[in-house]
C-alpha positions in Angstrom: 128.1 89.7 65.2 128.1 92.4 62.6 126.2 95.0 64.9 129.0 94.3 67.5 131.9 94.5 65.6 130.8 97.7 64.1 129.9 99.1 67.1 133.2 98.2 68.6 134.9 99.9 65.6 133.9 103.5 66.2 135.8 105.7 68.2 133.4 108.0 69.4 132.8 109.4 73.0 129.5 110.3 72.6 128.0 110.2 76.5 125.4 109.7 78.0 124.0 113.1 77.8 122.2 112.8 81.0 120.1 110.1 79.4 120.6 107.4 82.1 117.6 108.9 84.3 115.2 109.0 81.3 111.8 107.1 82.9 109.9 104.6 80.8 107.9 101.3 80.8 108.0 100.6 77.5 107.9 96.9 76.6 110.5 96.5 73.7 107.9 95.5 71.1 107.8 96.9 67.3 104.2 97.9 67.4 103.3 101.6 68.5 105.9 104.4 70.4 107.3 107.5 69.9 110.7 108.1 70.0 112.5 111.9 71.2 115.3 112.7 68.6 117.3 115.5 70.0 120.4 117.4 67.8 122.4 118.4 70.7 124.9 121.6 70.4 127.4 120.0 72.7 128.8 117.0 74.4 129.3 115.7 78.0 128.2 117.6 80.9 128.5 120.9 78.9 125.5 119.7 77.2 124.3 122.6 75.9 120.5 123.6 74.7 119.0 121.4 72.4 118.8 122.5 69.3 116.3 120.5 66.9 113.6 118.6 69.0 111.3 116.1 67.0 109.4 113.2 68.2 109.3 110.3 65.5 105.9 108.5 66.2 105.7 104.8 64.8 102.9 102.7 63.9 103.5 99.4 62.9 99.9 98.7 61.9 99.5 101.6 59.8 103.8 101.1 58.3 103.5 105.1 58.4 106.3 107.0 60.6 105.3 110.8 61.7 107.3 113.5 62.6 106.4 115.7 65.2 108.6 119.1 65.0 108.5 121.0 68.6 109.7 124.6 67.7 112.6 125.3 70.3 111.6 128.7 70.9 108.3 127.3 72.3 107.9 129.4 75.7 106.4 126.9 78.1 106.5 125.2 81.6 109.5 123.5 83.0 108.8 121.9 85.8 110.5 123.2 88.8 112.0 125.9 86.5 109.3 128.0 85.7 108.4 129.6 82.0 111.4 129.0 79.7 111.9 128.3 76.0 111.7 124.5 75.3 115.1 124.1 74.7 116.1 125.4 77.8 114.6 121.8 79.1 117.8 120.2 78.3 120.1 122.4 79.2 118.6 122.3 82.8 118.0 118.4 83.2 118.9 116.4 80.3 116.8 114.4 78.6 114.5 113.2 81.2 113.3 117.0 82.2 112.7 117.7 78.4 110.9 114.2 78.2 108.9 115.7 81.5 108.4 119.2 80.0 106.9 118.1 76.5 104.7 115.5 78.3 103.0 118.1 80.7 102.6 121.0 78.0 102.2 118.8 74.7 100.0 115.9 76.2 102.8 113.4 74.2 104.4 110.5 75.7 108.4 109.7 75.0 109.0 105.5 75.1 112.4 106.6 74.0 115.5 109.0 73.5 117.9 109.3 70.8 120.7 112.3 70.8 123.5 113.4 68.5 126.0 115.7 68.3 126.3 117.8 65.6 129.8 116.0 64.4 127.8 112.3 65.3 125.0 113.5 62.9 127.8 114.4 60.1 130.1 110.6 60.6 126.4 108.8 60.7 125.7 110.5 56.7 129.0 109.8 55.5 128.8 106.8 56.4 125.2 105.5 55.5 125.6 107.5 52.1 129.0 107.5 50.9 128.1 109.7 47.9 125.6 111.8 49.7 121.7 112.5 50.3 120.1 113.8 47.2 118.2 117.5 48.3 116.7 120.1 46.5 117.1 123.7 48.0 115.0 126.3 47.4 117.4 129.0 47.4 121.2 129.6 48.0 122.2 129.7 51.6 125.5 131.1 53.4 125.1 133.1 56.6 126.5 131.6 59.6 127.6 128.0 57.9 131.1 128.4 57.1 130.0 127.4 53.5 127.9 128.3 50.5 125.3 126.3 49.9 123.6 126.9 46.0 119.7 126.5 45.0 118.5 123.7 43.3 119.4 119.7 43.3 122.5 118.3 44.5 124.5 115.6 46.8 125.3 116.8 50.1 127.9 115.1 52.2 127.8 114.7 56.2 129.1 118.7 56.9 126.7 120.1 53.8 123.4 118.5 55.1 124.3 119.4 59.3 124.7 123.5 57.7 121.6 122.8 55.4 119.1 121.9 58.1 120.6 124.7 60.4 120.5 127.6 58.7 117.7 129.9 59.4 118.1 133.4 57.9 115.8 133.7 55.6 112.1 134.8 55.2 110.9 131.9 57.1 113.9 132.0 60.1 112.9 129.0 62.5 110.1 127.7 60.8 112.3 127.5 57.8 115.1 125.5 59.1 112.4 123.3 60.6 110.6 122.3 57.5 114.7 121.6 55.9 115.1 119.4 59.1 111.7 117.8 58.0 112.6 117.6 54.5 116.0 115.9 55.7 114.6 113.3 57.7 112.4 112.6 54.6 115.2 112.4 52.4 117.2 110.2 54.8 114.8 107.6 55.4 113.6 107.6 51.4 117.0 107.2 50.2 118.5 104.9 53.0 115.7 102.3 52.4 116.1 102.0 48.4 120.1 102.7 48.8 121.1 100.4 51.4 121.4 96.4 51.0 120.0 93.9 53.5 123.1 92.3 54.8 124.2 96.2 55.5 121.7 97.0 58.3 123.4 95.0 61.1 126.6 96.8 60.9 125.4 99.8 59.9 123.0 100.2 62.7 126.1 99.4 64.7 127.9 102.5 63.5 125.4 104.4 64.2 124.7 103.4 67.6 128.1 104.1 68.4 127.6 108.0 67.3 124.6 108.1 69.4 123.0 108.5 72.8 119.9 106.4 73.1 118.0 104.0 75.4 116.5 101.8 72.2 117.0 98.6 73.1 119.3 96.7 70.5 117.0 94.2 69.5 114.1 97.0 68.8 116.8 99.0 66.8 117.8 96.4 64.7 114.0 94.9 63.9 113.1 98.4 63.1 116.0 98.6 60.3 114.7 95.3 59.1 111.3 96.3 59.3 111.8 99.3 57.4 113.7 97.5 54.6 111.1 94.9 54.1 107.9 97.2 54.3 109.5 100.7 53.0 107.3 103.6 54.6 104.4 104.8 52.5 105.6 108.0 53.1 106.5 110.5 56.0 104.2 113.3 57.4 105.3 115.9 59.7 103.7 118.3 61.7 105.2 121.6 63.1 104.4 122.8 66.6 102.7 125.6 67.3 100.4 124.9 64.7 100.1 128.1 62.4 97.5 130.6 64.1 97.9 129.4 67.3 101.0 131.7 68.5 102.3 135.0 69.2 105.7 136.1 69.3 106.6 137.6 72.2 109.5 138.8 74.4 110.1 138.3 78.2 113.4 139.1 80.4 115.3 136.2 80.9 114.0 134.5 78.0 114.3 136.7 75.0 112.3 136.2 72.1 109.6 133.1 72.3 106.5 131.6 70.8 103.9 132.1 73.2 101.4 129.5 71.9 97.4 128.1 72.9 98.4 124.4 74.1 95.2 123.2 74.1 95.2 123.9 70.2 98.6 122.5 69.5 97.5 119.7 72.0 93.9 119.0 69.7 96.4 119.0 66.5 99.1 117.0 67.7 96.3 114.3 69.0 94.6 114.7 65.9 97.8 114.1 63.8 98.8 111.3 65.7 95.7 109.1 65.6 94.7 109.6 61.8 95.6 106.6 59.6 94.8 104.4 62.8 92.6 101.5 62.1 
């Protein structure tokens, strides 16, 4: 009752960003999947490109989640579409062509999809951490996101944490925003699981279902919560893709500037990555 009546409270009109064709068998079971979380730069039809692209892999056995971060420059194979930057994926066919797209070049299988919008992303913070998500920044930050953002530890609000994990001009441009996004997620889940009291997951999950996009079936989203709280992660690792060493930056017409990478490298690592811990 608390999940619905939170979910019925948000005024959101988040669609279904092309989601309803997204293809899996999964059975709804807490044990082992891998779920495609997608930061969308539009809503509706206009969807947009895609514009963070992780896959969170969980283990129940192990009580270890894993972040898998697919660079969106990533020049690869649509199908149908030819060679395109990942992102493109979305753009093109929603979330059942980038599900298609990572599968054949990556080797990973998607059991499900969860998209946001960048204003979604911003209610879902505000409203899980009222007085913000504790992050330490490694240097002061203001090109491009309409705020200043200073070095060193602070709380960051909804809007302060959506420019944080998207800026990207410094030293380390894409790869540098990636590893904030990483050390956001991190944050998130760390400080939501201590923070957050037990009778609070039901309508919180409901909240943030109703800023989402997503095929997760109720009953799996709210046993994950629960699991979560009662067996707090060990930790999170993440993995950036292409691996370092295994690119080349390069620059085609009609695609601009793109990783050109070795997939069966970033294939080995991402299989690698995946299976350690496994008992």
């Amino acid at each position: 009752m608390q999940y619905y009546q939170a979910l019925h409270s948000v005024n959101a009109d988040f669609s279904s960003a092309k989601g309803e064709n997204f293809k899996s068998t999964k059975d709804p079971k807490l044990d082992d999947f891998n779920v495609l979380l997608l930061g969308s730069d539009s809503r509706g039809s206009d969807q947009g490109r895609s514009d963070s692209i992780l896959i969170l892999h969980y283990d129940s056995k192990a009580k270890k989640p894993k972040v898998v971060s697919l660079m969106r420059d990533s020049y690869v194979d649509i199908p149908n579409r030819g060679k395109q930057k990942l992102n493109a994926a979305y753009s093109y066919g929603g979330v059942e062509l980038l599900r298609e797209t990572i599968q054949q070049n990556f080797d990973i299988k998607t059991d499900y999809y969860l998209v946001t919008d960048f204003s979604g992303f911003a209610k879902i913070i505000d409203t899980a951490f009222p007085d913000g998500v504790t992050i330490t920044s490694d240097s002061e930050m203001s090109k491009n996101i309409g705020m200043t953002i200073h070095s060193g530890k602070q709380q960051m609000d909804g809007k302060t944490l959506l420019a944080y994990s998207r800026f990207r001009y410094d030293a380390q441009s894409d790869f540098g925003r990636v590893k904030r996004q990483q050390q956001v997620v991190q944050s998130v889940m760390k400080q939501g699981i201590s923070n957050i009291g037990i009778t609070e997951i039901p309508s919180l999950l409901g909240l943030i279902k109703g800023n989402i996009s997503t095929n997760i079936p109720t009953k799996l989203l709210v046993n994950m919560g629960q699991e979560m709280y009662f067996h707090p992660p060990t930790g999170l690792d993440s993995l950036t893709v292409p691996t370092n060493g295994s690119y080349e930056g390069k620059t085609y017409p009609g695609a601009g500037a793109v990783l050109e990478m070795d997939l069966d490298k970033n294939q080995a690592a991402i299989k690698k990555f995946l299976s350690d811990d496994k008992s």
